[in-house]
N, C-alpha and C positions, 0 to 999 in steps of 0.2 A: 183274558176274560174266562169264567167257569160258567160251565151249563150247568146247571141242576134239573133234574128231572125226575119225575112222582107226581105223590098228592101233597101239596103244598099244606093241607093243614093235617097229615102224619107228623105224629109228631119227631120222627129224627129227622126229617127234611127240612122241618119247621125250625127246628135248632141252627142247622145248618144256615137254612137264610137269614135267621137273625143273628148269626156271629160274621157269615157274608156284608151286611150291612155295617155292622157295628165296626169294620174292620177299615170300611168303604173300599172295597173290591168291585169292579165291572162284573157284572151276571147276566144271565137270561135264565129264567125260570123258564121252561116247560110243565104246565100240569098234564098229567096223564090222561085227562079226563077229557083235555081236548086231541085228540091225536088224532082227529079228521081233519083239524087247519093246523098240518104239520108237512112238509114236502124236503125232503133232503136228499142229494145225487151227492154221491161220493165215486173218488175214485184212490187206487195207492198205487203211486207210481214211486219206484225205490224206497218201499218202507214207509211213504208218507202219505197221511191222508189229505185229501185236498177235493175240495169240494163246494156247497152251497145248503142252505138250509133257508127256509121260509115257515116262520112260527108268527102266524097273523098275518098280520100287513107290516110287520119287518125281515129283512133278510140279513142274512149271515154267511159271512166265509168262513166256514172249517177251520182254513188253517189261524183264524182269529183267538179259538178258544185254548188255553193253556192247561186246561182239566177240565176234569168231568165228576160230577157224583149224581152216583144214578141208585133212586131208590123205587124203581120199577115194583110195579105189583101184578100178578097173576092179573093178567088180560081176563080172566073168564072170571074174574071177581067183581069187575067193573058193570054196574047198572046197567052203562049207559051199552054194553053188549050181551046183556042178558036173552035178550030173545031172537040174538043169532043165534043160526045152527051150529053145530062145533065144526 
């Protein structure tokens, strides 16, 4: 399975899921925009990550996911934490 993680409608993320789909590959999307109903413990024991993730009201095992593409954006760009303090 690949996590993908951003803003879903940037557009090279947006590429991304639509050749994910078109491919029919397992995903979980991450938008960035929710990263308050996001909870992940990890641990690396010999090299390996292993762990747990909860995005919503589903969970995930770490070692589930076979990649990753992350197109993260500057946290302090984000609205939705504008009028925190830095």
């Amino acid at each position: 399975m690949i996590f993908l993680c951003g803003i879903p409608t940037e557009s090279s993320l947006r590429l991304v899921v639509e050749q994910v789909l078109q491919l029919g590959l397992p995903y979980v999307l991450f938008n960035q925009r929710d990263f308050d109903d996001l909870d992940l413990e990890f641990q690396i024991i010999d090299g390996q990550v292993l762990g747990w993730m909860r995005l919503g009201n589903s969970g995930y095992r770490l070692e589930q996911f076979t990649g990753i593409y992350s197109r993260l954006m500057n946290h302090d760009l984000l609205p939705e934490v504008e009028p925190e303090p830095p």
